[in-house]
KEMARRO-277055 format. One record per residue (C-alpha): residue number from 1; residue in three letters; z, y, x. Coordinates in nm, 3 decimals, padded with zeros to 5 digits. Example, Ala and Ser with C-alpha at 12.3 -4.5 7.8 and 13.67 -1.06 7.14 Angstrom:
# KEMARRO-277055
{1 ALA {00.780 -00.450 01.230}};
{2 SER {00.714 -00.106 01.367}};
END
This chain:
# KEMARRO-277055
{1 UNK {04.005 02.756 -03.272}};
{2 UNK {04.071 02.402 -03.426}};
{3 UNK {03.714 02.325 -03.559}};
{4 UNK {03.854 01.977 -03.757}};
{5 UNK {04.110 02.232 -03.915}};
{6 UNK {03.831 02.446 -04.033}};
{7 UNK {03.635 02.160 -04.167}};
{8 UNK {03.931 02.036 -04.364}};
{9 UNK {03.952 02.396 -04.486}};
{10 UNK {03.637 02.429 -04.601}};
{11 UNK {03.624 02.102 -04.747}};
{12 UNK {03.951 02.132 -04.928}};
{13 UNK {03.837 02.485 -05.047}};
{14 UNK {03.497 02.371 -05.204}};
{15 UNK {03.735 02.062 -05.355}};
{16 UNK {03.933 02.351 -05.523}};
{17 UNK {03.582 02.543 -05.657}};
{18 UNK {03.469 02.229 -05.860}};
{19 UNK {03.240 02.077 -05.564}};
{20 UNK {03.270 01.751 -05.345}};
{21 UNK {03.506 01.670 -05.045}};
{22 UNK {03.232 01.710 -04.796}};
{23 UNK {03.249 01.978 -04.519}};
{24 UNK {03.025 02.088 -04.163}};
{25 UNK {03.062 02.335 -03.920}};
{26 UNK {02.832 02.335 -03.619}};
{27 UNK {02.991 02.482 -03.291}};
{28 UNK {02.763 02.583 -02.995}};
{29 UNK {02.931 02.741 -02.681}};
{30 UNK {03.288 02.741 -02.824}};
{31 UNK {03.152 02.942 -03.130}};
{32 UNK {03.104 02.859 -03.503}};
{33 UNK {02.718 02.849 -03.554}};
{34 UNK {02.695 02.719 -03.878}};
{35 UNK {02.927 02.586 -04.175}};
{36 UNK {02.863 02.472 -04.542}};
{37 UNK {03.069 02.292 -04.793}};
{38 UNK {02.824 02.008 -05.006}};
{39 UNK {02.746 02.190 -05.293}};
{40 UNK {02.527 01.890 -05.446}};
{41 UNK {02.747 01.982 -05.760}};
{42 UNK {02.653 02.332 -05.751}};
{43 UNK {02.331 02.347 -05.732}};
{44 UNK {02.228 02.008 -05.885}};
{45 UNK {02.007 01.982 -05.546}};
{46 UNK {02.069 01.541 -05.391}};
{47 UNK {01.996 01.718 -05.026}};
{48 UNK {02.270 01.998 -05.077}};
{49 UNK {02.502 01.763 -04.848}};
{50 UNK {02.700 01.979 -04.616}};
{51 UNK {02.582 01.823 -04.241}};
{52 UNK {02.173 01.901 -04.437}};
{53 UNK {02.249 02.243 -04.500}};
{54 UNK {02.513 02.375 -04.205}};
{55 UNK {02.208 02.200 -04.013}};
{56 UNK {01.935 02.433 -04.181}};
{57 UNK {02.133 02.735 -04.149}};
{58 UNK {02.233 02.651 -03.774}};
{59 UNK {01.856 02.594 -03.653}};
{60 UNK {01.747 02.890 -03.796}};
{61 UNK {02.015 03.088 -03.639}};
{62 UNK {01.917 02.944 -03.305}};
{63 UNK {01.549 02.916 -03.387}};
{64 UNK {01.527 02.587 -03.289}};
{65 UNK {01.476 02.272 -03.484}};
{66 UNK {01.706 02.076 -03.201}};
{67 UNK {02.114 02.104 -03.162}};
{68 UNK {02.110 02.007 -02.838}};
{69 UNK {02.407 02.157 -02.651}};
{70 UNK {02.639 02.183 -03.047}};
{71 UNK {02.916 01.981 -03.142}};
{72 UNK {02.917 01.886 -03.547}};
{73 UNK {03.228 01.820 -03.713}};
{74 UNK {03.203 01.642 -04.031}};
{75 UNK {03.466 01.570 -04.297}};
{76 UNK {03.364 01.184 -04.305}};
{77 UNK {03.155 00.939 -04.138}};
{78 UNK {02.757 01.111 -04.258}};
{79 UNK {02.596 00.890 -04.516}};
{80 UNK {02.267 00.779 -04.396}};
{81 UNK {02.079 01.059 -04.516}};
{82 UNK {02.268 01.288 -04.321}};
{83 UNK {02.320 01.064 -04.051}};
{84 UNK {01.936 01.046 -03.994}};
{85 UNK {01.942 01.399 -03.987}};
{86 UNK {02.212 01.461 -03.709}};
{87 UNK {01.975 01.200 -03.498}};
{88 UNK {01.682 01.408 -03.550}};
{89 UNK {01.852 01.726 -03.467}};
{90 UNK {02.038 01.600 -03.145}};
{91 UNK {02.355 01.746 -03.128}};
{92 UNK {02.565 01.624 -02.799}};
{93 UNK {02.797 01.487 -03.014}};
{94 UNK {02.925 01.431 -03.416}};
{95 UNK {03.309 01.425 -03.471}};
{96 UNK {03.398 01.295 -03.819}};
{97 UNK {03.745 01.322 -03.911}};
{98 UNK {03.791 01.035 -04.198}};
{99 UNK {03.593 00.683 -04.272}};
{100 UNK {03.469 00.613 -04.601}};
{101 UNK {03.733 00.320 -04.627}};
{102 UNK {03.971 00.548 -04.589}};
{103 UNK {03.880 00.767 -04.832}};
{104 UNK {03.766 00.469 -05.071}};
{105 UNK {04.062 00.446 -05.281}};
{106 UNK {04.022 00.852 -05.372}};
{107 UNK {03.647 00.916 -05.384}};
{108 UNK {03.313 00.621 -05.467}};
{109 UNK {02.974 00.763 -05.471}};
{110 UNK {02.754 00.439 -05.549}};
{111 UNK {02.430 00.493 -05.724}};
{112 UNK {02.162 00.243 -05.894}};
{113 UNK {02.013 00.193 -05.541}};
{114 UNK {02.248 00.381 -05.299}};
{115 UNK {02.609 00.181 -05.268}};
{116 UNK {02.733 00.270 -04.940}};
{117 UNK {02.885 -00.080 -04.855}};
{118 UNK {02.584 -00.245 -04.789}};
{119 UNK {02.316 00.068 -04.749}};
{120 UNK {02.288 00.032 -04.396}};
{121 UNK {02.196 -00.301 -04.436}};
{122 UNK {01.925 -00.137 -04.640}};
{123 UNK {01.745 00.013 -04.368}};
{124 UNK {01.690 -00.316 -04.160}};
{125 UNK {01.500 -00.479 -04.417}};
{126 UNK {01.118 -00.474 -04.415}};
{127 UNK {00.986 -00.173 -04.688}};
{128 UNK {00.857 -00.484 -04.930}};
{129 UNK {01.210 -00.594 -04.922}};
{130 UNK {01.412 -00.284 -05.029}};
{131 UNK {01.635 -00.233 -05.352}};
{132 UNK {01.439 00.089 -05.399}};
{133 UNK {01.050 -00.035 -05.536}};
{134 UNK {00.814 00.114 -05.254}};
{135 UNK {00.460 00.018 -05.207}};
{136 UNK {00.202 00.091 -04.997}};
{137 UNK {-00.078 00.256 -05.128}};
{138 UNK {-00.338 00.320 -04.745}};
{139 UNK {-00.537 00.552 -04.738}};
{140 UNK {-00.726 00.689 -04.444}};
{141 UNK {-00.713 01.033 -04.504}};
{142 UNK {-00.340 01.043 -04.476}};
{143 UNK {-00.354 00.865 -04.149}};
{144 UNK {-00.646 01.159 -04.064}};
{145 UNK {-00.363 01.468 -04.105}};
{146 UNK {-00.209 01.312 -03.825}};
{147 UNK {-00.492 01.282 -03.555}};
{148 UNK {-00.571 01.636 -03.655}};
{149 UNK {-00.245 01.764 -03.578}};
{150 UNK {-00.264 01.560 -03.247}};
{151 UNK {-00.580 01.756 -03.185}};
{152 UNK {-00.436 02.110 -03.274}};
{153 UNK {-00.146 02.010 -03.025}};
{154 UNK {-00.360 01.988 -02.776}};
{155 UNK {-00.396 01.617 -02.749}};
{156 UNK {-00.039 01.544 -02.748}};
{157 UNK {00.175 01.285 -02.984}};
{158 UNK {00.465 01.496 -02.922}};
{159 UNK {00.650 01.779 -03.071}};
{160 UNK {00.674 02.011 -02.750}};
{161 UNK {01.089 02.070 -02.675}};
{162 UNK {01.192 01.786 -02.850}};
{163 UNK {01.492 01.627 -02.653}};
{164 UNK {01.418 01.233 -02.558}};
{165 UNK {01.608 00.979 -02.477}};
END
């Protein structure tokens, strides 16, 4: 089976029902796991991107929070929220099948703080130097949930299974 082919498919099908150009289908032993258009125009939901909710519906499938051993095909190059998903996941590998400058002169998605040309840089900037206002309000309690999870894990920072580098 040609797994881009489907992608494009499914993209160009959602394209055709009134939603975005965005497709995902998540393959795992030669076999489609998951799929999902982006349906962000659906639903009126900002997470409804297709790699956020193919991921969703392929880790519960497998039970398993981690896509370790899955190939994810993408439409285009993930935007950084979906990007920072497939990291977290861990899928052996992300194929995307068109670049945002190529698809620049059909489809622009820039938003008061979210302009994809220079979101990236974004991320690299300390949190008090961000477009998007943050600020830090400690507490100590917040910082408690944490050491009590620790201690309900047995002692241990990590999530048990998760795949490291």
């Amino acid at each position: 089976m040609d797994f881009a082919q489907r992608t494009i498919d499914l993209a160009r099908r959602n394209v055709a029902e009134g939603g975005r150009p965005f497709a995902t289908v998540i393959v795992k032993d030669g076999q489609v796991v998951a799929e999902s258009a982006n349906k962000v125009a659906q639903t009126g939901d900002p997470t409804a991107h297709a790699e956020i909710l193919a991921i969703r519906e392929a880790c519960t499938a497998l039970g398993t929070e981690h896509l370790t051993g899955s190939t994810v095909y993408v439409l285009a190059h993930p935007c950084p929220m979906c990007l920072g998903s497939l990291y977290y996941c861990s899928p052996d590998e992300v194929v995307f099948l068109t670049t945002r400058d190529a698809y620049a002169p059909h489809y622009v998605d820039d938003r008061k703080y979210f302009e994809l040309g220079t979101f990236y840089d974004e991320f690299a900037k300390p949190w008090d130097e961000r477009r998007l206002p943050m600020r830090h309000d400690p507490r100590e309690a917040a910082t408690e949930v944490y050491a009590f999870w620790q201690e309900r894990n047995g002692g241990r920072r990590r999530v048990d299974g998760a795949p490291t580098a």
